[in-house]
MIBA-510476 format. One record per residue: residue in three letters; chain; x, y, z of N, C-alpha, C in turn. Coordinates in Angstrom, 2 decimals, always signed. Layout:
! residues N
{r Ala,A,{X,Y,Z},{X,Y,Z},{X,Y,Z}}
...
This chain:
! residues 193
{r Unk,A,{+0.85,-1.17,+0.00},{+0.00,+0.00,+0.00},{+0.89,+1.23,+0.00}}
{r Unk,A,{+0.60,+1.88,-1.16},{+1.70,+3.68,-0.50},{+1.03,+4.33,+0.26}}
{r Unk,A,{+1.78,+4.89,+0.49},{+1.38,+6.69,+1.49},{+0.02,+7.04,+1.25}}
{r Unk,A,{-0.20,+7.45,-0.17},{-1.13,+8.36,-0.77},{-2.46,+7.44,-0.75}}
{r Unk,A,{-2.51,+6.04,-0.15},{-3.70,+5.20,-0.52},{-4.03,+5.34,+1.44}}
{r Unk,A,{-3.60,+5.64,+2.15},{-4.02,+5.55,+3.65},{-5.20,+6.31,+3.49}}
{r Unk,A,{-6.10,+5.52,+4.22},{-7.26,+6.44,+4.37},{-7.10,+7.36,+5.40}}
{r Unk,A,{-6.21,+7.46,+6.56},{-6.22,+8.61,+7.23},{-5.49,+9.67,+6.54}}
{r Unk,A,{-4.69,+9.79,+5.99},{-4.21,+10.29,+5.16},{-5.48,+10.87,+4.29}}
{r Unk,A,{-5.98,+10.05,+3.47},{-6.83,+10.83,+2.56},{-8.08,+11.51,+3.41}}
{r Unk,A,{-8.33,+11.35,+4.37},{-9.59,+12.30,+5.33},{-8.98,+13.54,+6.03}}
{r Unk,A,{-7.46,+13.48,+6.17},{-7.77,+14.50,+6.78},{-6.58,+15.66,+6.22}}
{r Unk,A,{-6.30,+15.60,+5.19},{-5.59,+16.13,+4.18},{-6.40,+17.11,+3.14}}
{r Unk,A,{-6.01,+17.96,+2.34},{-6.95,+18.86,+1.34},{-8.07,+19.35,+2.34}}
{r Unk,A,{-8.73,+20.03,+1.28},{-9.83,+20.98,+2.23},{-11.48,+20.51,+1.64}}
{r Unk,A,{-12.08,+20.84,+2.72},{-13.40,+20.78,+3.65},{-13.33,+18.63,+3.85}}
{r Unk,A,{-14.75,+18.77,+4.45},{-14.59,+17.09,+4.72},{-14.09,+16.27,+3.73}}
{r Unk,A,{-14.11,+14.90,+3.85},{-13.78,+13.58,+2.80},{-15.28,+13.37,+2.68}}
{r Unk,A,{-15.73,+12.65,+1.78},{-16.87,+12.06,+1.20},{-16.31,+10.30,+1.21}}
{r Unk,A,{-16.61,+9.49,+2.27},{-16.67,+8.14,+1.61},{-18.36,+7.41,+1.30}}
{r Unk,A,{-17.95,+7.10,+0.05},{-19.34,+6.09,-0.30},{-18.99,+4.63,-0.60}}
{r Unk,A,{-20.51,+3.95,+0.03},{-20.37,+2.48,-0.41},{-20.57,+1.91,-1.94}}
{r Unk,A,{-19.36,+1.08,-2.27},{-19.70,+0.52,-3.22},{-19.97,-0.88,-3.50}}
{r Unk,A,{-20.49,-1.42,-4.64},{-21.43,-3.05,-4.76},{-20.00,-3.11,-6.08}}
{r Unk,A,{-20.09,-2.38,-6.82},{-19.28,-3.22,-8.75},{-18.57,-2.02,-8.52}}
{r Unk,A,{-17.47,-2.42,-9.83},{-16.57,-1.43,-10.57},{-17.19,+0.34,-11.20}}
{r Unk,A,{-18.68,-0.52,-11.76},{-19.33,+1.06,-12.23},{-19.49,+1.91,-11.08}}
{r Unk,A,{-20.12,+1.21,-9.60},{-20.07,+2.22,-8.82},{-18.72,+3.12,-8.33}}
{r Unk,A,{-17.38,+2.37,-8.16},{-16.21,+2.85,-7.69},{-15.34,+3.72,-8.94}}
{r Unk,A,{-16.28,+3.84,-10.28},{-16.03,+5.05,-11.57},{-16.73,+5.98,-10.74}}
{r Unk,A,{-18.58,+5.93,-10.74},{-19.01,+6.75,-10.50},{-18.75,+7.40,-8.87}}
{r Unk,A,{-18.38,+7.00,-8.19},{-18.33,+7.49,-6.79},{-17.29,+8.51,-7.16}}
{r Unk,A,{-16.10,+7.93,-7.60},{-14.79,+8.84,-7.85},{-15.37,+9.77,-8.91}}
{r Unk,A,{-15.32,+9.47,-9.80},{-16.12,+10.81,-10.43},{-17.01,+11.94,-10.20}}
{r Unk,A,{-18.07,+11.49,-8.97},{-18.61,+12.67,-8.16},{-17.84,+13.32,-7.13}}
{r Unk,A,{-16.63,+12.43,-6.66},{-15.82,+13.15,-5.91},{-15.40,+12.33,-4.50}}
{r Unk,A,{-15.91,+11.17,-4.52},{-15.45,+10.69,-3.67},{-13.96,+10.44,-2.83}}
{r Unk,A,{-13.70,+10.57,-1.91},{-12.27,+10.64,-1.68},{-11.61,+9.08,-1.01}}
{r Unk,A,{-12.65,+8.33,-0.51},{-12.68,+6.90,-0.21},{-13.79,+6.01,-0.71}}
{r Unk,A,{-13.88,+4.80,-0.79},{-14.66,+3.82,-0.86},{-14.87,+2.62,-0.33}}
{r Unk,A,{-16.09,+2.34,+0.59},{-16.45,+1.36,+1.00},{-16.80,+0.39,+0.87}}
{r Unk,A,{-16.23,-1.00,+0.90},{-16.61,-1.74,+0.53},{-17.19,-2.88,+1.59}}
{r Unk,A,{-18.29,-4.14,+1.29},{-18.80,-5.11,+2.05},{-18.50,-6.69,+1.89}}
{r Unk,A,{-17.44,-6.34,+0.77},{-17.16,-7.70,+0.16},{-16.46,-7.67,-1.02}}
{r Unk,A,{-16.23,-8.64,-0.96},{-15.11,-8.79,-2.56},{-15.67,-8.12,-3.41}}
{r Unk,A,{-14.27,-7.15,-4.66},{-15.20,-6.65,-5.50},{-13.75,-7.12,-6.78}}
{r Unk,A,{-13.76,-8.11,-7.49},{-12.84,-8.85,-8.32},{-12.52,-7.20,-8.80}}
{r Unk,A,{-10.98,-6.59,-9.00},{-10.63,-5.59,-9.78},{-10.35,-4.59,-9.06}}
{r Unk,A,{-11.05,-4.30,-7.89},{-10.72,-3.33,-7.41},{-9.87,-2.57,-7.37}}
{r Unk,A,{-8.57,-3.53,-7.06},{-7.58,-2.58,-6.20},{-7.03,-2.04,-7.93}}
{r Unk,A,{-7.15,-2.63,-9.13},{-6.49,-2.01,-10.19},{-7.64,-0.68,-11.19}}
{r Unk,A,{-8.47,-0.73,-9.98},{-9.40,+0.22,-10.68},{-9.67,+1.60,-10.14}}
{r Unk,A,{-9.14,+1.60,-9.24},{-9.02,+2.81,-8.57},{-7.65,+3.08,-7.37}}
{r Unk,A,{-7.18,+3.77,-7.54},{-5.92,+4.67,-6.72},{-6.96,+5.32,-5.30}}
{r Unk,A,{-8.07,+5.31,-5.11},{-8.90,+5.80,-3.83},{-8.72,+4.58,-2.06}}
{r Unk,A,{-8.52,+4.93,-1.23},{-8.35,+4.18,-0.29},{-9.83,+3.04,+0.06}}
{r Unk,A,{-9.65,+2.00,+0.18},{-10.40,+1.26,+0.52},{-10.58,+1.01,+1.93}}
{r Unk,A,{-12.15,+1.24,+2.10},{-12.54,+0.91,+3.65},{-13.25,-0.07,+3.35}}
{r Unk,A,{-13.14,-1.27,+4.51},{-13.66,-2.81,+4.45},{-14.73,-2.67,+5.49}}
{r Unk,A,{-15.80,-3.11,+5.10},{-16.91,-3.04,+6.17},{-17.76,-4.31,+6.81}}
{r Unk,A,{-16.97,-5.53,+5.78},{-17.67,-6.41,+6.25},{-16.79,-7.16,+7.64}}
{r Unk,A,{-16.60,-8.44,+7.37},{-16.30,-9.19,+8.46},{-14.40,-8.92,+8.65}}
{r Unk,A,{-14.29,-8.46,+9.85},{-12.47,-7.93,+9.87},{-12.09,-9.92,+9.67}}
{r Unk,A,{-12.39,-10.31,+9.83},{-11.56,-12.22,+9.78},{-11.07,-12.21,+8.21}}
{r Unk,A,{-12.34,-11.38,+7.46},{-12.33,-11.85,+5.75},{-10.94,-11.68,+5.15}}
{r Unk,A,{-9.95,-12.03,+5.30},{-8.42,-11.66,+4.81},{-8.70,-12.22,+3.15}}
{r Unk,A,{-9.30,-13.40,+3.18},{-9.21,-13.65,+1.53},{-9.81,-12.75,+0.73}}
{r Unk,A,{-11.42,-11.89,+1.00},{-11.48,-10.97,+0.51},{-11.14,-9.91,+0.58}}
{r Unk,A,{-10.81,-9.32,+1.40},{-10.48,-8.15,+1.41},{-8.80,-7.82,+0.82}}
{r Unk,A,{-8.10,-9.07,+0.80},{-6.45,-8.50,-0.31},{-7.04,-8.42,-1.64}}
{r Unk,A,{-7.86,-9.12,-2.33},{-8.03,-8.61,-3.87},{-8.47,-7.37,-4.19}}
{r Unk,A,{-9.31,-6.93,-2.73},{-10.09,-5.32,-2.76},{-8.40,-4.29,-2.21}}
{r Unk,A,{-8.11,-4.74,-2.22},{-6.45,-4.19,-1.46},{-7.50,-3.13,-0.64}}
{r Unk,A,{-7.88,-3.51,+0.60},{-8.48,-3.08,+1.71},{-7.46,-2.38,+2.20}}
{r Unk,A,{-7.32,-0.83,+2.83},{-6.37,-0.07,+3.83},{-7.24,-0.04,+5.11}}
{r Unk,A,{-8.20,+0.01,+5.63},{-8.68,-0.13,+6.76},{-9.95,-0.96,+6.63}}
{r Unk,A,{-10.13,-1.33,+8.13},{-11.26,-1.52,+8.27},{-12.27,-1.52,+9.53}}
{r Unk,A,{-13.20,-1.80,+9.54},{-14.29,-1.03,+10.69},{-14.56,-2.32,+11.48}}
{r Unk,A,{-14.43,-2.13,+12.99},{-14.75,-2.90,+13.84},{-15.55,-2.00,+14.50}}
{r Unk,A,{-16.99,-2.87,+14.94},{-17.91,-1.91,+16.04},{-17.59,-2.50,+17.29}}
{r Unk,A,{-17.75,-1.19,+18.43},{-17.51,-1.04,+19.67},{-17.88,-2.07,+20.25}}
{r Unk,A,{-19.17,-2.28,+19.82},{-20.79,-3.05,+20.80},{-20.42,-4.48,+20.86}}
{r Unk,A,{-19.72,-4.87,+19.96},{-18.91,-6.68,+20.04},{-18.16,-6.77,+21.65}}
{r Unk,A,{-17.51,-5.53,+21.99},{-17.16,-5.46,+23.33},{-15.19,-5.39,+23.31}}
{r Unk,A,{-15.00,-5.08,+24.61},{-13.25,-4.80,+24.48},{-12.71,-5.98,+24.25}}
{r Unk,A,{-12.49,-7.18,+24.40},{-12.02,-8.15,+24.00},{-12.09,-8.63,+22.79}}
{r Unk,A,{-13.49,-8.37,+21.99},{-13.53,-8.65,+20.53},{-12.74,-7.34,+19.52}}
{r Unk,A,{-12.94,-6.55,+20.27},{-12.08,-4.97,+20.02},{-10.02,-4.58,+19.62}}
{r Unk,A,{-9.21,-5.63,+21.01},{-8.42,-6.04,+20.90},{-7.92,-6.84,+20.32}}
{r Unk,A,{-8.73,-7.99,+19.83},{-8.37,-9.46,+19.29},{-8.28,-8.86,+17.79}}
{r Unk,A,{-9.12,-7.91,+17.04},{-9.16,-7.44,+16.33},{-7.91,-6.67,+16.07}}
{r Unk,A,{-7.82,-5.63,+16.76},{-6.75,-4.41,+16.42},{-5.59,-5.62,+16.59}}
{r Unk,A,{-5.17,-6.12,+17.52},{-3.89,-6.87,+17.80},{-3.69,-7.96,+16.21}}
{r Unk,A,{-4.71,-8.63,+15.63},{-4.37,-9.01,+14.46},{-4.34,-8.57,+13.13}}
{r Unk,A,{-4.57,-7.23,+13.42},{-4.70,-6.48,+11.72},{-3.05,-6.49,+11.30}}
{r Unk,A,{-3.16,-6.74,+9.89},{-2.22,-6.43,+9.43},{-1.45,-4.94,+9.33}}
{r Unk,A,{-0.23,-4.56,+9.70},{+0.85,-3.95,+9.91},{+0.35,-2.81,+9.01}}
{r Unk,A,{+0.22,-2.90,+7.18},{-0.18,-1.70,+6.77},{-1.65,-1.53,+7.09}}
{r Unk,A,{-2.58,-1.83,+7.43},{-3.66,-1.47,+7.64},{-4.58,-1.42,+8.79}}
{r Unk,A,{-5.62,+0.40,+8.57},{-6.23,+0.86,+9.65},{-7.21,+0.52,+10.52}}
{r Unk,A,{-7.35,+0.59,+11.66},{-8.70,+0.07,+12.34},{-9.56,+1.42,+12.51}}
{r Unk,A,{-10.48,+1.02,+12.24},{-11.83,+2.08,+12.83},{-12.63,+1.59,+13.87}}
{r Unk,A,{-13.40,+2.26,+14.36},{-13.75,+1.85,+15.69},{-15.01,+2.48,+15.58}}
{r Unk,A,{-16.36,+1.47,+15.14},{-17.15,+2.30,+14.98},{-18.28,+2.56,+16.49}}
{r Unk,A,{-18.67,+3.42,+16.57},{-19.97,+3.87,+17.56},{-20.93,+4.29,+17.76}}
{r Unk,A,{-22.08,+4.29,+18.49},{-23.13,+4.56,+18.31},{-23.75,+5.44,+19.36}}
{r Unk,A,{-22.93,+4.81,+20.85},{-23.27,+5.63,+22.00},{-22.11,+6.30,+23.03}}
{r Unk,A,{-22.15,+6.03,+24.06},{-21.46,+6.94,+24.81},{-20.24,+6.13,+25.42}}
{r Unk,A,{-20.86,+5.40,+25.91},{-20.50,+3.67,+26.48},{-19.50,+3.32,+25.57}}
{r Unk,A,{-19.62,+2.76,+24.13},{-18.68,+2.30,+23.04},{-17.68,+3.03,+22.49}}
{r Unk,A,{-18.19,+4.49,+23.05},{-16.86,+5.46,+22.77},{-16.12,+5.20,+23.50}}
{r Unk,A,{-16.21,+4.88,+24.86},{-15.37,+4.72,+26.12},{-14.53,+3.78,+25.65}}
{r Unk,A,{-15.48,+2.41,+24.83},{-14.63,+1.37,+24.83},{-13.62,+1.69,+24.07}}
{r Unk,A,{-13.92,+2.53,+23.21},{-12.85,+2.75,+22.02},{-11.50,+3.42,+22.21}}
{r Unk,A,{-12.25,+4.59,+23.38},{-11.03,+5.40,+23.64},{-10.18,+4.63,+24.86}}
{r Unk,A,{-10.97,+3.32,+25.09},{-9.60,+2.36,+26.24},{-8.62,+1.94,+25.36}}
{r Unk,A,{-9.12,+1.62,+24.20},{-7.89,+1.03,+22.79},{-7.38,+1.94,+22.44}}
{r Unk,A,{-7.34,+2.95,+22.48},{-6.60,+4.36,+21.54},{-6.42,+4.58,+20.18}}
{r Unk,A,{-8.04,+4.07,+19.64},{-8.39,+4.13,+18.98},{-7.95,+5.66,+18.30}}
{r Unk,A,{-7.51,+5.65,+16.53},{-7.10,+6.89,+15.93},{-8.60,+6.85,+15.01}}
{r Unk,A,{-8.98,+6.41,+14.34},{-10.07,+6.62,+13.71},{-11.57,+5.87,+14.00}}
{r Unk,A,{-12.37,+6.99,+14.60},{-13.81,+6.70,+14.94},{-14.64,+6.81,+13.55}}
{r Unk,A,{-15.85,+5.75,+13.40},{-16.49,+6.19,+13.09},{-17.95,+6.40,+13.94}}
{r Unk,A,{-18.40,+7.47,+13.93},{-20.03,+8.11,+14.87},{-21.18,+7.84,+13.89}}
{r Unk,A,{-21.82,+6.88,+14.20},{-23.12,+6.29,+13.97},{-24.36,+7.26,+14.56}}
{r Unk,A,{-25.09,+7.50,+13.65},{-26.28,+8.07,+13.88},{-27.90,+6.87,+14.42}}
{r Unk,A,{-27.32,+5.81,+14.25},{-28.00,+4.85,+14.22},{-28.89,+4.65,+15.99}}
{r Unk,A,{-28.04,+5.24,+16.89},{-29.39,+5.15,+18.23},{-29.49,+6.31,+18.43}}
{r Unk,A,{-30.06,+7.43,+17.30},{-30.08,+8.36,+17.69},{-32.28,+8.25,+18.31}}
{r Unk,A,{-32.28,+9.37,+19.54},{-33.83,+9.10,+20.27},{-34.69,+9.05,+18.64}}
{r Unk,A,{-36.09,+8.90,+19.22},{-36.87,+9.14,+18.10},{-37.56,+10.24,+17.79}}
{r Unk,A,{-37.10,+11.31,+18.77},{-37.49,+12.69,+18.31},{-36.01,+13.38,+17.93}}
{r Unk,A,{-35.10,+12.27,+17.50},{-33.50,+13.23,+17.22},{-33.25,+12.74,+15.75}}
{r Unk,A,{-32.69,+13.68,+14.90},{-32.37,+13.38,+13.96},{-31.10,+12.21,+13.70}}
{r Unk,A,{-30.49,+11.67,+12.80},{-29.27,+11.26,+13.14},{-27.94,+11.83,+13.01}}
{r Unk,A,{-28.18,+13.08,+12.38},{-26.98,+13.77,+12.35},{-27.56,+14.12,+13.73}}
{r Unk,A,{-28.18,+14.96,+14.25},{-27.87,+15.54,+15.97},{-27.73,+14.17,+16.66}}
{r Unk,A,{-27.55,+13.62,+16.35},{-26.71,+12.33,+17.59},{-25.54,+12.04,+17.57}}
{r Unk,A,{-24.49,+12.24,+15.78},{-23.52,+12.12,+15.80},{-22.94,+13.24,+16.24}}
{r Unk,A,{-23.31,+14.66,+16.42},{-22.84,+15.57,+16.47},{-22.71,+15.64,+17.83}}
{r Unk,A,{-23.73,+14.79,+18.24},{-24.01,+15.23,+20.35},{-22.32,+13.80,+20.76}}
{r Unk,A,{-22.00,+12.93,+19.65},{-20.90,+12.53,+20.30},{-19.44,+13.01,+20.23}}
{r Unk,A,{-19.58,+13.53,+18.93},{-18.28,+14.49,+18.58},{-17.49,+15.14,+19.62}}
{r Unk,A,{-18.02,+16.08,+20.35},{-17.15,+16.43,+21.34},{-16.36,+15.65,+22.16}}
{r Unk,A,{-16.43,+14.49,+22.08},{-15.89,+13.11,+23.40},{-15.04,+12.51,+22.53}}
{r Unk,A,{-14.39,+12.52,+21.00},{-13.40,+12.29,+20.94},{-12.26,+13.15,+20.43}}
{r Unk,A,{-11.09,+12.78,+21.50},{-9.81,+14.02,+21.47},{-9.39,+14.23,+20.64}}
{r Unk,A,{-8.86,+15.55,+20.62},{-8.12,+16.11,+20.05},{-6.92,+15.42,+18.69}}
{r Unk,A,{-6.74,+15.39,+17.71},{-5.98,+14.55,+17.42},{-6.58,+13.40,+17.00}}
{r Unk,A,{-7.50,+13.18,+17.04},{-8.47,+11.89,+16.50},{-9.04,+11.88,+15.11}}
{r Unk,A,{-9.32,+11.37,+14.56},{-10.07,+11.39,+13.15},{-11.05,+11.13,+13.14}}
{r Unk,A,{-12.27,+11.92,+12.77},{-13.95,+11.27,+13.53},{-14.83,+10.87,+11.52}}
{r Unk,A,{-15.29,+9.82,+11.45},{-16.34,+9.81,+10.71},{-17.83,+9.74,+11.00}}
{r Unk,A,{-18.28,+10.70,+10.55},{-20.13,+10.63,+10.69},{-20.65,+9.70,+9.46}}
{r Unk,A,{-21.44,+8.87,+10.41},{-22.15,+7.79,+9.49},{-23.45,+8.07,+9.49}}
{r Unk,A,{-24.09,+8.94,+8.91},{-25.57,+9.71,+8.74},{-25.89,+9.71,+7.14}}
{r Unk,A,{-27.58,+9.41,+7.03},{-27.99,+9.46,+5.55},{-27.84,+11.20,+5.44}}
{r Unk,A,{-26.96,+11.66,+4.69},{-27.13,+12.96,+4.74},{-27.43,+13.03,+3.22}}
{r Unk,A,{-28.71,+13.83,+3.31},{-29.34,+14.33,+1.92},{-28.90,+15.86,+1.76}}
{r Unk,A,{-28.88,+16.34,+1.94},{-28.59,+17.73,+1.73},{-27.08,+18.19,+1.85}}
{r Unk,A,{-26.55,+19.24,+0.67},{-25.25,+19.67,+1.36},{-25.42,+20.35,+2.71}}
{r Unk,A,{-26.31,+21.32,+3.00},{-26.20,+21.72,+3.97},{-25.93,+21.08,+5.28}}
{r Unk,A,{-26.19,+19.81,+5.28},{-26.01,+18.93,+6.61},{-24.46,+18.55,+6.63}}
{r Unk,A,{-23.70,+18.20,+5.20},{-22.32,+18.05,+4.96},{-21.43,+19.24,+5.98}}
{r Unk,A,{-22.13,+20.70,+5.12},{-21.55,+21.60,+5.98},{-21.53,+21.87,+7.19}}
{r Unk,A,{-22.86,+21.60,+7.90},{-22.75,+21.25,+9.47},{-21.77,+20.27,+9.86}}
{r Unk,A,{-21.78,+19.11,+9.46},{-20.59,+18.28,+9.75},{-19.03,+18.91,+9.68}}
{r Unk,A,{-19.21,+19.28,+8.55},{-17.19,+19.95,+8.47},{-17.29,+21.05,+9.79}}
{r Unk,A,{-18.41,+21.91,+9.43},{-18.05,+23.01,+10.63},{-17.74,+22.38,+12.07}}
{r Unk,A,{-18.79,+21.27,+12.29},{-17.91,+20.79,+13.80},{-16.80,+20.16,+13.90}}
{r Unk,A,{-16.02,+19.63,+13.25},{-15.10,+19.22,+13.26},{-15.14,+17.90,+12.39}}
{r Unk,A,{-15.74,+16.83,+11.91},{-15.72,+15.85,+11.20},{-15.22,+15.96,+9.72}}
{r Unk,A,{-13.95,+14.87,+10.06},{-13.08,+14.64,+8.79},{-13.69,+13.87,+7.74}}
{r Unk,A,{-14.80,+13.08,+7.70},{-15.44,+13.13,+6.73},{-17.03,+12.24,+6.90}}
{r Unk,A,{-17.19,+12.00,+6.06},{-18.68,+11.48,+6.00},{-19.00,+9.67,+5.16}}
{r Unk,A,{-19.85,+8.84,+5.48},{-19.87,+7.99,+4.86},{-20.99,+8.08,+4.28}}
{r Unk,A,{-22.03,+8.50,+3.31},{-23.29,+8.75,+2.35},{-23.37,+7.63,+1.73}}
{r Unk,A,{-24.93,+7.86,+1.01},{-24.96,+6.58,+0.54},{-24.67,+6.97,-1.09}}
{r Unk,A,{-24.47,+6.01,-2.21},{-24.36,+6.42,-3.48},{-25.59,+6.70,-4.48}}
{r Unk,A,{-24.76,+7.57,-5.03},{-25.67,+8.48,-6.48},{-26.28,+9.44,-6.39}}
{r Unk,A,{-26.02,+10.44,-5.24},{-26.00,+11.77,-5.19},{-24.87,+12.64,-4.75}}
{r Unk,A,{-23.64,+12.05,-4.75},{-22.64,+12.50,-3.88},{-22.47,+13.78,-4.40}}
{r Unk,A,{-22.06,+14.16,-5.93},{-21.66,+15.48,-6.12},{-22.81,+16.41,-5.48}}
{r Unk,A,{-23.50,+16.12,-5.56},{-24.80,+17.05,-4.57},{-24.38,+17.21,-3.47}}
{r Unk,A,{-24.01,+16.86,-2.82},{-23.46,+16.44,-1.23},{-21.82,+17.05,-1.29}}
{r Unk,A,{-21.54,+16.73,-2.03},{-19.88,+17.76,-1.95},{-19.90,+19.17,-2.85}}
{r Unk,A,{-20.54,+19.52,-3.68},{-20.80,+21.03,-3.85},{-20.23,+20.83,-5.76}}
{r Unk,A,{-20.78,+19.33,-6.22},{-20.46,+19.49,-7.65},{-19.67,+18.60,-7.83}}
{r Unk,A,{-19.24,+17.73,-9.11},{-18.03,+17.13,-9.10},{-16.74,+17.66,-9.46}}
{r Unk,A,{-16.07,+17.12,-9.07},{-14.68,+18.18,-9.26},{-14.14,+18.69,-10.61}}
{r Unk,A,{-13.92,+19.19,-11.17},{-13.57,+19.88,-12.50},{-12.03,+18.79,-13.01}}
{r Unk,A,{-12.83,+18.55,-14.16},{-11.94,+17.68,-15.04},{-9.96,+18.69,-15.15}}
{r Unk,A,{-9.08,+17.42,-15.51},{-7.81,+17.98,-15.35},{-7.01,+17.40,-16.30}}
């Protein structure tokens, strides 16, 4: 993996947030990058990947999957809090050397767990947010609780740019959306070069 393929690297580098979206095929990981995506998510093998795009790969399915995830040339991948600190460790302690752990969360509790691992990249789940709260105001109500120096992703359906921009303004290095509106969501696709 080089330098330039780390996904921490690519979130918190250049200006305003990162945009990562999930992808299923090859057409989606054209079109994601073409609206501007700066990472891509993946849930499973995607045959080609790693020669089809220069964008950092985030792995979302099972951290064990080593056979799939080298053909996707995976740079990180997402372990949730809620499995607990021991499934948390067993994890981080066997990832491979070039690649990142995320630590994803939902509440207050799983942040804790995360920040016992020293954890560098969160991702903030909107997913228990109350039922009179949106899910961006839940990721935003956890933001403040991780330090300084941390890399935070908000995992919220965000439809609107304007909600993007709430996110960058508090501090979040980037966003995970879902696909086929992204240039909407990042302010256009980026101008051909």
């Amino acid at each position: 993996m080089t330098g330039a393929r780390r996904l921490s690297q690519a979130i918190s580098e250049g200006d305003g947030i990162s945009v990562i979206v999930p992808v299923e095929t090859l057409d989606d990981v054209r079109a994601a990058e073409e609206e501007g995506a700066e990472v891509v998510a993946v849930g499973g093998m995607i045959d080609g990947l790693a020669d089809a795009t220069r964008l950092p790969v985030l792995w979302l399915g099972e951290p064990e999957a080593r056979d799939a995830q080298k053909p996707c040339d995976a740079h990180a991948l997402i372990v949730w809090a809620e499995a607990g600190d021991d499934r948390l460790r067993e994890v981080h302690e066997s990832l491979p050397r070039d690649m990142e752990l995320v630590v994803g969360v939902a509440n207050e509790e799983e942040l804790e767990l995360a920040l016992e691992l020293d954890a560098q990249i969160f991702l903030l789940s909107g997913a228990e947010a109350d039922d009179d709260q949106q899910a961006i105001d839940r990721v935003l109500e956890l933001l403040p609780d991780v330090p300084a120096g941390k890399l935070a992703i908000a995992e919220v359906d965000a439809e609107s740019r304007d909600e993007i921009v709430a996110l960058e303004a508090a501090g979040f290095d980037a966003v995970l959306v879902s696909p086929g509106h992204v240039a909407d969501l990042v302010g256009g696709a980026p101008p051909q070069v």
